[in-house]
BAFI-3210 file (N, C-alpha, C; in Angstrom, 3 decimals, decimal comma, padded with zeros to 6 digits):
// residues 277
n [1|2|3|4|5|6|7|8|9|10|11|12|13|14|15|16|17|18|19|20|21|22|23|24|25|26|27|28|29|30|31|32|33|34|35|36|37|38|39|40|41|42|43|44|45|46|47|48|49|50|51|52|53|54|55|56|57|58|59|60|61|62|63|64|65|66|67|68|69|70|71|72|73|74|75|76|77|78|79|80|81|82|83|84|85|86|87|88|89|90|91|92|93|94|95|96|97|98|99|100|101|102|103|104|105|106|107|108|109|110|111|112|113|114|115|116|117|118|119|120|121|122|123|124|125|126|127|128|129|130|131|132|133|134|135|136|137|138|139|140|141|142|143|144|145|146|147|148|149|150|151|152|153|154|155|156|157|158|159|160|161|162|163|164|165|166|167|168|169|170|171|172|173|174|175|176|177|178|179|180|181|182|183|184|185|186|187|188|189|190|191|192|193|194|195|196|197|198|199|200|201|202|203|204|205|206|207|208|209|210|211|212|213|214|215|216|217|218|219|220|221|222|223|224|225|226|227|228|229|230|231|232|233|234|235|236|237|238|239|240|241|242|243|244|245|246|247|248|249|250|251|252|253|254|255|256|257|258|259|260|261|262|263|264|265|266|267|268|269|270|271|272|273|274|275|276|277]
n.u [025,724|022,265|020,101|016,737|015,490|013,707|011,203|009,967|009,562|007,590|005,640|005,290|003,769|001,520|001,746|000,880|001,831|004,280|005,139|004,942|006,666|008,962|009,371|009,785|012,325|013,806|013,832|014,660|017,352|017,639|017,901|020,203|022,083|021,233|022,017|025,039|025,162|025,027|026,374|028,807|028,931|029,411|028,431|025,317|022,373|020,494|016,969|015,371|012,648|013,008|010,390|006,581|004,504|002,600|000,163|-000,934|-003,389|-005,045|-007,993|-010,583|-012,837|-014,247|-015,315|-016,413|-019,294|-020,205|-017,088|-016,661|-017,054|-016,133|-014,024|-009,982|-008,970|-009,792|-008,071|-005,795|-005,448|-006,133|-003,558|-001,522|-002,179|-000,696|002,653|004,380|005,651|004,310|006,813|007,549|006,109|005,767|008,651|007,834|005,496|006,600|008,788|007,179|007,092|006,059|003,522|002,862|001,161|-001,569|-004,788|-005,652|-002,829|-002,265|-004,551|-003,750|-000,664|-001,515|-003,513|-001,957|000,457|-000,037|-002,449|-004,826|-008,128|-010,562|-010,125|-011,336|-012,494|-011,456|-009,816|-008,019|-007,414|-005,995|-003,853|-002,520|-001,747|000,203|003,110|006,349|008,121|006,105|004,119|003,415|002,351|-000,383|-001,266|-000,998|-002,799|-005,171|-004,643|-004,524|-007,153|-008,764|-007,783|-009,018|-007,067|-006,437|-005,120|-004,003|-002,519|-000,166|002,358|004,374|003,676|002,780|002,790|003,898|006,883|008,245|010,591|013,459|015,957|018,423|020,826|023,630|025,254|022,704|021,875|020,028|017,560|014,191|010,474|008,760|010,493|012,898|013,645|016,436|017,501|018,062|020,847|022,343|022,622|023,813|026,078|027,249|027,400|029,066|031,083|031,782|032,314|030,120|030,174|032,645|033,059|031,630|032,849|035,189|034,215|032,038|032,669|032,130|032,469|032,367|032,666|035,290|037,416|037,282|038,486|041,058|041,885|041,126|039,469|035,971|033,716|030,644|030,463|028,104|027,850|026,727|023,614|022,699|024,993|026,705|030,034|031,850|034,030|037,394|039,850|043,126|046,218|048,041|046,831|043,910|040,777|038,578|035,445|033,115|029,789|027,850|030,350|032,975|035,564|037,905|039,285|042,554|044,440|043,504|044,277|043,014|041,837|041,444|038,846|037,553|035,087|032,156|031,014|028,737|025,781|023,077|021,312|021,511|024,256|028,027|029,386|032,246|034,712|037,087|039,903|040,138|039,588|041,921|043,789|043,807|046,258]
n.v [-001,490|-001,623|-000,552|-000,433|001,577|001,671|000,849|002,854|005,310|003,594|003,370|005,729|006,684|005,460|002,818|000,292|-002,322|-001,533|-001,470|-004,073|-005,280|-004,474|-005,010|-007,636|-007,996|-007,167|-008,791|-010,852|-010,192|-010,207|-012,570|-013,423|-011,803|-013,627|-016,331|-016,166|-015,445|-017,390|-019,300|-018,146|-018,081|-015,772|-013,478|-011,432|-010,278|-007,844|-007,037|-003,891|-001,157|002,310|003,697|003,477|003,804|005,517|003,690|001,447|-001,495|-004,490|-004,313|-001,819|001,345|000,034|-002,351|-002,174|-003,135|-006,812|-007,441|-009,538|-011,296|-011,614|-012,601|-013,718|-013,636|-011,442|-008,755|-010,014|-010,804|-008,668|-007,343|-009,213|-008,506|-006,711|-006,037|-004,075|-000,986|002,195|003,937|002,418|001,754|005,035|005,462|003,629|004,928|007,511|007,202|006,918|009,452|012,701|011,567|010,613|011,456|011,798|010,107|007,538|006,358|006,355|004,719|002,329|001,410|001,637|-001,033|-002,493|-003,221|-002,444|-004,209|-003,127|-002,287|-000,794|002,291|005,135|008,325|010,413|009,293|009,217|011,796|012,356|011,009|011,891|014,623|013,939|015,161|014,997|012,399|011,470|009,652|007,619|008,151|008,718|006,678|004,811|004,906|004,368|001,363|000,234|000,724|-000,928|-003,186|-002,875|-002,224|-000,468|003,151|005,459|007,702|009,840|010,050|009,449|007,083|006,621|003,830|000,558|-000,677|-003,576|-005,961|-007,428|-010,010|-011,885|-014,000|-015,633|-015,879|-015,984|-013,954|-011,824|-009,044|-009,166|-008,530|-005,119|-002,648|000,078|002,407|003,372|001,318|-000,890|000,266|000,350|-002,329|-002,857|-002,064|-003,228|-005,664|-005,414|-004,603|-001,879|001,503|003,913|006,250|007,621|006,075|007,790|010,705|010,858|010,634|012,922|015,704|019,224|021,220|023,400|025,399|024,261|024,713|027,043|028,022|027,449|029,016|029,417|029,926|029,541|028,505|027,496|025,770|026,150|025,315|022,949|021,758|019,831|018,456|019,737|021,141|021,553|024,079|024,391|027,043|027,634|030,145|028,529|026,427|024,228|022,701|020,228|019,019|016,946|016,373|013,620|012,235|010,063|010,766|012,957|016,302|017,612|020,223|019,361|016,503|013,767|012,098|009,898|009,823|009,196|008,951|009,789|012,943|014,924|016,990|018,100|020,423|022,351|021,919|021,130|018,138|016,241|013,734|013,394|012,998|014,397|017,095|017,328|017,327|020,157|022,991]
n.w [000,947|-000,507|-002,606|-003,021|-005,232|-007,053|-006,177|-004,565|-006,429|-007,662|-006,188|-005,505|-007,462|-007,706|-009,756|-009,488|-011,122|-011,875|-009,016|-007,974|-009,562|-009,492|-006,427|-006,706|-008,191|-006,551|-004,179|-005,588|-005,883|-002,776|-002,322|-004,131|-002,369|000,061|-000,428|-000,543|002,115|003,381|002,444|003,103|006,125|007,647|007,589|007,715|006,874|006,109|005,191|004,984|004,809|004,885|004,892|004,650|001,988|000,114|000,875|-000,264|-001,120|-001,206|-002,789|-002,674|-002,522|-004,035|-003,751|-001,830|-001,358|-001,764|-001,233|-000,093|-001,108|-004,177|-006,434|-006,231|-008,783|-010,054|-008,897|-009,762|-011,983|-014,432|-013,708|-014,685|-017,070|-018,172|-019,527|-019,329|-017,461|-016,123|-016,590|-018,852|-020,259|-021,593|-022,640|-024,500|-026,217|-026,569|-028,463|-030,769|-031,697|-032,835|-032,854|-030,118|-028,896|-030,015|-030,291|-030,738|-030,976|-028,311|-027,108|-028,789|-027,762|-025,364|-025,217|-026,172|-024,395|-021,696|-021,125|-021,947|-022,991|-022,731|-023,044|-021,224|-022,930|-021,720|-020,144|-021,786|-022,437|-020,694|-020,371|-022,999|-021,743|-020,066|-018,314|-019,609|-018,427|-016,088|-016,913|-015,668|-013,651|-014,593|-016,065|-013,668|-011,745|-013,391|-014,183|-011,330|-010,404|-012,449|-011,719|-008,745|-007,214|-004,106|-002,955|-000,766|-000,877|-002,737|-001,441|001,525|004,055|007,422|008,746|011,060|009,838|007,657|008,976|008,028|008,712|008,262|010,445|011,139|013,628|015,710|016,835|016,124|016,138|017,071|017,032|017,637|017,108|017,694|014,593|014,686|016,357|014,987|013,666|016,100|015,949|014,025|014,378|016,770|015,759|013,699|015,299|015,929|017,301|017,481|018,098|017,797|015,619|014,217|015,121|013,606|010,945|010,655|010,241|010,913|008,371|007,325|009,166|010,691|008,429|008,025|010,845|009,920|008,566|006,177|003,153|002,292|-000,208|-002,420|-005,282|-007,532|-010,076|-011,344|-010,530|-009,207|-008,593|-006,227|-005,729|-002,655|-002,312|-001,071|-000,291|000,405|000,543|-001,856|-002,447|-003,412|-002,668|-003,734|-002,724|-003,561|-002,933|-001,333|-002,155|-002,002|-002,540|-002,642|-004,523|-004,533|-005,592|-008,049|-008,144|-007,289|-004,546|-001,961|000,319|004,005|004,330|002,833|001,731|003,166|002,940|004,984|004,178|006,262|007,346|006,248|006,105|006,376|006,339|008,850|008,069|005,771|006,139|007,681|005,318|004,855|005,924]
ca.u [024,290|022,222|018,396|015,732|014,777|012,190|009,707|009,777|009,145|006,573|004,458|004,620|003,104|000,660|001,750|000,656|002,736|005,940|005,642|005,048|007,355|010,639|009,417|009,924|013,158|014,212|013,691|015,650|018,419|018,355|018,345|021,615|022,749|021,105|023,105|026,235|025,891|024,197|027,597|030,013|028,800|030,083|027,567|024,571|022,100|019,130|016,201|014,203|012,571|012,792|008,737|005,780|004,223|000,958|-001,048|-001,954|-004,301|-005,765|-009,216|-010,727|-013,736|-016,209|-015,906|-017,239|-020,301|-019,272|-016,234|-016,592|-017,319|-015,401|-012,709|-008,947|-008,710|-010,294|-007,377|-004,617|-005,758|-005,645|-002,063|-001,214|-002,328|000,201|004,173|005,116|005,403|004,042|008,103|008,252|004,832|006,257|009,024|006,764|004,999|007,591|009,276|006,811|007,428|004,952|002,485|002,854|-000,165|-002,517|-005,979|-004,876|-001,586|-002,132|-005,195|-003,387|000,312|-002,221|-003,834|-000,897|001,296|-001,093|-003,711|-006,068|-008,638|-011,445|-009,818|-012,390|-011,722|-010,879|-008,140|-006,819|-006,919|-005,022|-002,088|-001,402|-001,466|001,054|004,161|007,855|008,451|005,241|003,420|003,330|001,142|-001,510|-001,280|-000,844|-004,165|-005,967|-004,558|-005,418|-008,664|-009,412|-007,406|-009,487|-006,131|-006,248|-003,963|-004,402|-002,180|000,898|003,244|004,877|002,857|003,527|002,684|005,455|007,420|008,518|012,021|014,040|017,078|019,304|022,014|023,865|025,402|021,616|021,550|019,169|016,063|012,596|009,316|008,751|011,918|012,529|014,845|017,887|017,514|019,381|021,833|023,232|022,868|024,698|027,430|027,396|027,746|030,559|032,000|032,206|032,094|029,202|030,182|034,263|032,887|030,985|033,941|036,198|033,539|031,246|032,740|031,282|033,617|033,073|033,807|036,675|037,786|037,449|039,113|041,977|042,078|040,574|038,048|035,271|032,278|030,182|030,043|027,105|027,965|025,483|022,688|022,768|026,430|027,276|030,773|032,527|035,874|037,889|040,942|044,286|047,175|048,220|046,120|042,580|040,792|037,162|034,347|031,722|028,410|027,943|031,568|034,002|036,785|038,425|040,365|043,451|044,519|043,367|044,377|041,939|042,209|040,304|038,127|037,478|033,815|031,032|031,202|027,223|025,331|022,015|020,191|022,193|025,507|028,052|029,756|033,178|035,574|038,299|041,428|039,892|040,045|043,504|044,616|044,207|047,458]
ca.v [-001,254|-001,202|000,079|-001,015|002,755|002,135|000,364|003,805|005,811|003,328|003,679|007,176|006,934|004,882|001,967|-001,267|-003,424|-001,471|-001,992|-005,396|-006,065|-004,108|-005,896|-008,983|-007,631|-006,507|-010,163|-011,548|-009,752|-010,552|-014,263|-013,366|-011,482|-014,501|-017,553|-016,028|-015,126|-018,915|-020,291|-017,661|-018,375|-014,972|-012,235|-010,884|-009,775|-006,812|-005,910|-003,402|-000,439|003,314|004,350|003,325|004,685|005,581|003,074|000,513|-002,092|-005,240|-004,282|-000,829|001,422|000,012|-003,717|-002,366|-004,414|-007,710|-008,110|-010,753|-012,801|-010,912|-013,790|-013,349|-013,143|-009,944|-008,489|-010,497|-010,836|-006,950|-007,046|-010,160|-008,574|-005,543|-006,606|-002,858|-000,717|003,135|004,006|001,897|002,508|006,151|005,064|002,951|006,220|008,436|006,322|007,533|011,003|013,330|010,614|010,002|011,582|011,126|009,089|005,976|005,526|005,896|003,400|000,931|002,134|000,644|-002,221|-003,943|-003,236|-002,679|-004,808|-002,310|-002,182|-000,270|003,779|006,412|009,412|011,482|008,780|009,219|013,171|012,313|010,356|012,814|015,596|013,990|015,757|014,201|011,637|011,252|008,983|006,442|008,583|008,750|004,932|003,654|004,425|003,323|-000,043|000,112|000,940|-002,069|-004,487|-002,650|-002,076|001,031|003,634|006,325|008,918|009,635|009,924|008,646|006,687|006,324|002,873|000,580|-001,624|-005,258|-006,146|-009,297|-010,348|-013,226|-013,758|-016,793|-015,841|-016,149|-012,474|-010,803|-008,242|-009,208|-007,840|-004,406|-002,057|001,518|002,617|003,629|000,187|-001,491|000,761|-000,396|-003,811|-003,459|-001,432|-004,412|-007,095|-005,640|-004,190|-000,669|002,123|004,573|007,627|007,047|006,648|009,641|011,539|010,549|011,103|013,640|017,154|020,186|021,318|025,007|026,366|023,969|024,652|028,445|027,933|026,975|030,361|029,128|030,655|028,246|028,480|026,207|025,563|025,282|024,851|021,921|022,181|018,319|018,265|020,632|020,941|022,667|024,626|024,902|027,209|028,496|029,876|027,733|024,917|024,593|021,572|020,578|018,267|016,844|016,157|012,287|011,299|009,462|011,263|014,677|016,602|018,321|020,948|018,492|015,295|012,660|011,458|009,172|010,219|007,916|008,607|010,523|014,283|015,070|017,967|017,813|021,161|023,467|021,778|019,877|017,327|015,461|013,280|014,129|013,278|015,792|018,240|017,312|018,324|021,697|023,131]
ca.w [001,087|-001,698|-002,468|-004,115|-004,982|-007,975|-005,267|-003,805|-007,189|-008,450|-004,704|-005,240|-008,745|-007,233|-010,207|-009,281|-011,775|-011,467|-007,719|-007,652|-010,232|-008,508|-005,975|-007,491|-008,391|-004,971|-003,833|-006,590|-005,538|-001,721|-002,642|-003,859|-000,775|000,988|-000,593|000,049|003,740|004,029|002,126|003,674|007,318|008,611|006,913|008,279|005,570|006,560|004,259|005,708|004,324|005,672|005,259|004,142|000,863|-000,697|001,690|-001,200|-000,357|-002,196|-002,311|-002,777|-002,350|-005,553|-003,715|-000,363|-000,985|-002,147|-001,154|000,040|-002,935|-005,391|-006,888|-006,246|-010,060|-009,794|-008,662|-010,082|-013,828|-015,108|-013,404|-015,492|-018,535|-018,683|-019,784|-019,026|-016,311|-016,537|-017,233|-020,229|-022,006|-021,960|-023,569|-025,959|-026,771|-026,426|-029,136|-031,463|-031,721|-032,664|-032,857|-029,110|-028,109|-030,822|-029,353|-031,306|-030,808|-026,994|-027,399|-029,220|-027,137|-023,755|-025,348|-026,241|-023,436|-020,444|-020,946|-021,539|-024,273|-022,854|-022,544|-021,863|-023,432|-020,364|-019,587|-023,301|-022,462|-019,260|-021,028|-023,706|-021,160|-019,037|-018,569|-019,838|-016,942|-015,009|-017,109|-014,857|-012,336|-015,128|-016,624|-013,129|-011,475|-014,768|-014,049|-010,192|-010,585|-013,081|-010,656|-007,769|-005,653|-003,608|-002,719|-000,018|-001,217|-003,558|-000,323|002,253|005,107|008,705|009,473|010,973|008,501|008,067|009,123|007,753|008,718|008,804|011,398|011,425|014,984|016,265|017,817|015,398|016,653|016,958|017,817|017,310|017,319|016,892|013,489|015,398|017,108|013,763|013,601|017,120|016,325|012,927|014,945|017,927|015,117|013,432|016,605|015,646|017,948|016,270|018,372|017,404|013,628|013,713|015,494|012,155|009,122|010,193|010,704|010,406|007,495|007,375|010,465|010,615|007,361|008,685|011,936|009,423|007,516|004,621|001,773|001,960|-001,698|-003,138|-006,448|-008,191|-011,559|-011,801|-009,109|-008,661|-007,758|-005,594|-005,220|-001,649|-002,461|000,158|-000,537|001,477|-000,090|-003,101|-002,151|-003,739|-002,388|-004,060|-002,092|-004,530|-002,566|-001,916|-002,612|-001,018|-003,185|-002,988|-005,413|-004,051|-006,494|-009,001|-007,666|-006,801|-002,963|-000,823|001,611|004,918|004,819|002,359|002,332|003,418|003,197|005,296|003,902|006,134|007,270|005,411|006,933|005,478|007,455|009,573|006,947|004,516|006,907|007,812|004,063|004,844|007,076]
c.u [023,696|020,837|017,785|015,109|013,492|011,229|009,362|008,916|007,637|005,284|003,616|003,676|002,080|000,472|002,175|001,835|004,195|006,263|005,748|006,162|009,101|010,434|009,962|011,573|014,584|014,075|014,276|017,313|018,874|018,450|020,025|022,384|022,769|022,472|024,139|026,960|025,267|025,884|028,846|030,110|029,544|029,372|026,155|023,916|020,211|018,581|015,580|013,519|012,380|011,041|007,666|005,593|003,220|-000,002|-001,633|-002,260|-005,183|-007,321|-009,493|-012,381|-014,900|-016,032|-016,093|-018,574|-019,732|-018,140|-015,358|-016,784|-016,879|-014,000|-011,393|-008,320|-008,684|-009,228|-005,749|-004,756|-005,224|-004,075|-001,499|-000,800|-001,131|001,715|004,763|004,946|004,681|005,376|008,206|006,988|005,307|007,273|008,846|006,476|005,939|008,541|008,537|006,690|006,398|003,583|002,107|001,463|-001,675|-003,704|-005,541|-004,116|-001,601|-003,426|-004,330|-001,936|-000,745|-002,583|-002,747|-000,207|000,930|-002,465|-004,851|-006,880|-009,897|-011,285|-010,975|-011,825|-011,301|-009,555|-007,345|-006,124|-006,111|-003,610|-001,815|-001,421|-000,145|002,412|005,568|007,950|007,803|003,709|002,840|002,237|-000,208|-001,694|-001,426|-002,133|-004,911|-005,498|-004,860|-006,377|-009,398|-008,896|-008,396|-008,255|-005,723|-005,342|-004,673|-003,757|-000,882|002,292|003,268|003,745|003,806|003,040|004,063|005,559|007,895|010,151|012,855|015,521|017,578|020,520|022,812|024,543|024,270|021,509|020,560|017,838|014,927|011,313|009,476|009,944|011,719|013,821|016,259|017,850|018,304|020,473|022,492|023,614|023,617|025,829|028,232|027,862|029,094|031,817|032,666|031,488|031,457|029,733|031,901|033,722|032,673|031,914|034,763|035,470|032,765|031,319|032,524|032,276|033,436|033,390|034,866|037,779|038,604|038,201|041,104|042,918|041,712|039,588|037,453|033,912|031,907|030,055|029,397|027,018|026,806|025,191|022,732|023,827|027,058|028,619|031,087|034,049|035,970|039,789|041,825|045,396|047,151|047,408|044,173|042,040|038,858|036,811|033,356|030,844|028,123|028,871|032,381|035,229|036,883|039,045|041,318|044,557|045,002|044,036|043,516|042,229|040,900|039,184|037,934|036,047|033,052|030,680|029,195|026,371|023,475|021,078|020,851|024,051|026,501|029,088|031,374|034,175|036,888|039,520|041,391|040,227|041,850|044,217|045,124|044,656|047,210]
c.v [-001,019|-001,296|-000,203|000,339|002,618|001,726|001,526|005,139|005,093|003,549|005,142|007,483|006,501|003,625|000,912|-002,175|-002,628|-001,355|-003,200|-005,903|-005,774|-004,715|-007,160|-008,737|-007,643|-007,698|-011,009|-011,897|-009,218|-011,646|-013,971|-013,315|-012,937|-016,160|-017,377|-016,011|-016,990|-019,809|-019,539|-017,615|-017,150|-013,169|-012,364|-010,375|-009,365|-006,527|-005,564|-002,370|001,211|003,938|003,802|004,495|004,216|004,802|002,113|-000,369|-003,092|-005,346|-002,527|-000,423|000,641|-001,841|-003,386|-003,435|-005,336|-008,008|-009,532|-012,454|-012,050|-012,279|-013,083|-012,704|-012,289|-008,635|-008,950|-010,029|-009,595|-006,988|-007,936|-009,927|-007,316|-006,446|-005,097|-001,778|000,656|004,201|003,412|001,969|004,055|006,063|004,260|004,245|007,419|008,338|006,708|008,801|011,965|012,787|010,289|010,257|011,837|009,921|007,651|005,501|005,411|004,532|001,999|000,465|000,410|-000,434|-003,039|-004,235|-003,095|-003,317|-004,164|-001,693|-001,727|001,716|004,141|007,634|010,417|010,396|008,526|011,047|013,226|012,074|011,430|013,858|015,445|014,322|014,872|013,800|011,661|010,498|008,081|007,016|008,856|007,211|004,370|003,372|003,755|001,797|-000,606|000,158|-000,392|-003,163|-004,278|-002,886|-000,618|001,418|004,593|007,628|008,592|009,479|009,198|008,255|006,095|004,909|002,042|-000,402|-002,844|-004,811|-007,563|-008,744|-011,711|-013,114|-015,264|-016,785|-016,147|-014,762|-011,380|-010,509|-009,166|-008,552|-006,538|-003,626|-000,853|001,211|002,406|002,135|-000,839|-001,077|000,710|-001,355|-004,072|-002,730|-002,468|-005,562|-006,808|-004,849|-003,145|000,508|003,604|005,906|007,940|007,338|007,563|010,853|012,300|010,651|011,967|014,727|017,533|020,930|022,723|025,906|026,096|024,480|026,332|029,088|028,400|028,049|030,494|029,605|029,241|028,679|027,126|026,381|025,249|025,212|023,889|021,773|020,961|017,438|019,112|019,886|022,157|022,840|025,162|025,856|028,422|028,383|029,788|026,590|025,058|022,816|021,362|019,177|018,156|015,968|014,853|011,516|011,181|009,630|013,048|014,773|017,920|018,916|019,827|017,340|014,516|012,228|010,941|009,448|009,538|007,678|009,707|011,504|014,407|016,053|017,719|018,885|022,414|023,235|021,058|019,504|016,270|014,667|013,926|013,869|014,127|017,075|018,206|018,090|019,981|022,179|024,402]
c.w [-000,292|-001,380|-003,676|-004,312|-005,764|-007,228|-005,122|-004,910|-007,900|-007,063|-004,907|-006,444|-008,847|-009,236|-010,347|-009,747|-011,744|-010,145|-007,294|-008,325|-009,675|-007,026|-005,751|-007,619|-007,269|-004,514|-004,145|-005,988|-003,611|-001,787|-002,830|-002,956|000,303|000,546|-000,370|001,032|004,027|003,578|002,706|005,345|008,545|008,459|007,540|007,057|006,199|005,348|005,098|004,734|005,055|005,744|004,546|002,923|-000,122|-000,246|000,618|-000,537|-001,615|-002,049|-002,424|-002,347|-003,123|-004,604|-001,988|-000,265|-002,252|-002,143|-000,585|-000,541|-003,887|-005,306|-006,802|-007,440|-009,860|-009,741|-009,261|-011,849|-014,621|-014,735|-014,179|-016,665|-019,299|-018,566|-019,552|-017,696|-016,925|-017,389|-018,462|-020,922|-022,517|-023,051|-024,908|-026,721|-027,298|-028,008|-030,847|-031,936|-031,905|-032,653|-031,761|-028,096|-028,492|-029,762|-030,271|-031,809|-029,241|-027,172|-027,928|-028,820|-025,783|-023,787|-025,516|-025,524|-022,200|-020,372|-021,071|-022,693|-024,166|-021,726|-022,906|-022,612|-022,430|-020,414|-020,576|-023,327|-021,470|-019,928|-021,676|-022,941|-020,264|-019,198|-018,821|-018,373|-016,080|-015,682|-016,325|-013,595|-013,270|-015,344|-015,016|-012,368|-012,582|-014,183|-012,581|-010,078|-011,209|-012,250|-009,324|-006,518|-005,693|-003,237|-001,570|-000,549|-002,259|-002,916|000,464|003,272|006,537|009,163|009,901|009,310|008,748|008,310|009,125|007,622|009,121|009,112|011,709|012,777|016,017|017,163|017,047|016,127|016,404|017,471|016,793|018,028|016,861|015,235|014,043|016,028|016,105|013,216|014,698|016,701|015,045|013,563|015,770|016,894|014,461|014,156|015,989|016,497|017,576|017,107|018,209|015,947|013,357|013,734|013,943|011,222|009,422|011,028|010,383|009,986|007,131|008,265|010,835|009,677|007,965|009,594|011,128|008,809|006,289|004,358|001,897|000,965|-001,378|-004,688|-007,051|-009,218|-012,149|-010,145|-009,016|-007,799|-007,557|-005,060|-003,544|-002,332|-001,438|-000,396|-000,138|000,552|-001,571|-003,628|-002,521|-003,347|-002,596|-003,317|-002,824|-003,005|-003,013|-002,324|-001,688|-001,381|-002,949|-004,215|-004,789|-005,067|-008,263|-008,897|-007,072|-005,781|-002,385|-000,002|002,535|005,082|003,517|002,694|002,105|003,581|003,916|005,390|004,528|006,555|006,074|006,161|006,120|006,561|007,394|008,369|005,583|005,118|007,044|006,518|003,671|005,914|007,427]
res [x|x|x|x|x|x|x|x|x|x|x|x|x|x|x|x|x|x|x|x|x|x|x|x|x|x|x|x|x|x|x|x|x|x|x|x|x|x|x|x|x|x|x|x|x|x|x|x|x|x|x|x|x|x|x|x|x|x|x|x|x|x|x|x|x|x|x|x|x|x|x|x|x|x|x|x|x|x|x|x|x|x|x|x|x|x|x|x|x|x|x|x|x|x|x|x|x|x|x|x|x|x|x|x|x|x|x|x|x|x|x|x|x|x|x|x|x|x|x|x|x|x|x|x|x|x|x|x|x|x|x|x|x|x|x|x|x|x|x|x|x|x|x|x|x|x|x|x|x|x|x|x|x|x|x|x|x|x|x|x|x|x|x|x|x|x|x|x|x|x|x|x|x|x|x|x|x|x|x|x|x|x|x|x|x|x|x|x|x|x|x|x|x|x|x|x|x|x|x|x|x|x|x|x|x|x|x|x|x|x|x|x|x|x|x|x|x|x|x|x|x|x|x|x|x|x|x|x|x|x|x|x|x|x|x|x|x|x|x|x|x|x|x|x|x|x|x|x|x|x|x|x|x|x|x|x|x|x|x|x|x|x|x|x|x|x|x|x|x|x|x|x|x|x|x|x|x]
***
């Protein structure tokens, strides 16, 4: 499985050209997926996306009147004219060091790399205010605004979503479907029994652990990767968060499934558990 996550970061930043362009990206790279299952005649290949986000929209409030004669240009052109996204003018700027937020080095920073050669001075006090790594939510309206493509918010949206798939068996969904409704039908296609899988990767690993006689921590050494220590005896046995590896008093081992924490449980498969007697 693999994710097109920057669509999801540039939605939320509400910027235009680094959504269209991971877009673009993200398209690239199901062509791939696609020629393979078209020449390997036995693959199945789903894009979908889990939620809507930020509600953009080609067309905005300032062309309520006239929009109906407003030229496609209109909209395309300004997006044309930028070669960077709001991520990499930062790094443009950024690049300059104490110079980075100076009024004309961001001026001449935007003109060359976003197309954009008429900053007010509020949206020059915006850029250099913006904090390490959220440029892109200042730069990216600026460039929506001059394309005239709207956003509704910086979050997620509930509308439904598209769903593409190709099935060379001819059994693939149509219509409208719930979520859980593709997670049968990728279980049914590769004939796997989802309440059997679940059985085997997703136990609830501290009361088992507990059951066991075991000391169960967490380690938060680094708040990003939380490890679980589980440890009986002689036997010290660590669970990194997101991995499909253990370490059994410092030995690297397999896992059968992705140890999972979902906020208050955590979850690891059954042959991890097994390790501890």
């Amino acid at each position: 499985m693999v994710e097109g996550s920057k669509i999801d970061w540039a939605a939320h930043a509400n910027d235009p050209v680094a959504l269209i362009t991971d877009i673009i990206a993200f398209d690239d790279a199901v062509k791939v997926a696609l020629d393979f299952a078209k020449k390997d005649g036995n693959t199945v290949v789903i894009a979908v996306t889990d939620h809507g986000n930020s509600g953009i929209s080609i067309g905005d409030r300032s062309i309520s009147s006239g929009y109906d004669k407003t030229p496609w240009t209109t909209f395309i052109d300004p997006l044309k004219r930028a070669s960077l996204t709001g991520e990499g003018l930062e790094a443009v700027l950024a690049a300059r060091g104490a110079d980075r937020t100076k009024p004309e080095a961001i001026r001449e920073a935007v003109a060359a790399h976003m197309g954009i050669s008429d900053l007010t001075e509020a949206e020059i006090a915006l850029l250099a205010a913006a904090k390490p790594g959220s440029l892109n939510y200042a730069i990216g309206p600026m460039v929506a605004f001059r394309a005239k493509i709207g956003f509704t918010t910086n979050g997620h949206t509930g509308e439904d979503v598209v769903l593409y798939i190709y099935d060379p068996f001819g059994r693939r969904p149509t219509g409208l479907v719930r979520n859980t409704d593709i997670a049968d039908y990728m279980a049914a296609t590769m004939k796997v029994d989802l309440a059997k899988a679940t059985s085997l990767l997703f136990k609830d690993a501290i009361p088992m652990f507990s059951r066991k006689g075991a000391a169960v921590t967490v380690d938060k050494t680094d708040p990003e990767n939380l490890v679980l220590v589980v440890t009986k005896g002689d036997k010290t046995l660590r669970i990194p968060r997101n991995k499909s590896i253990v370490y059994l008093d410092g030995e690297m081992l397999e896992s059968d499934g992705v140890a999972v924490f979902n906020g208050s449980k955590r979850y690891v498969a059954k042959n991890v558990i097994d390790l501890i007697q």
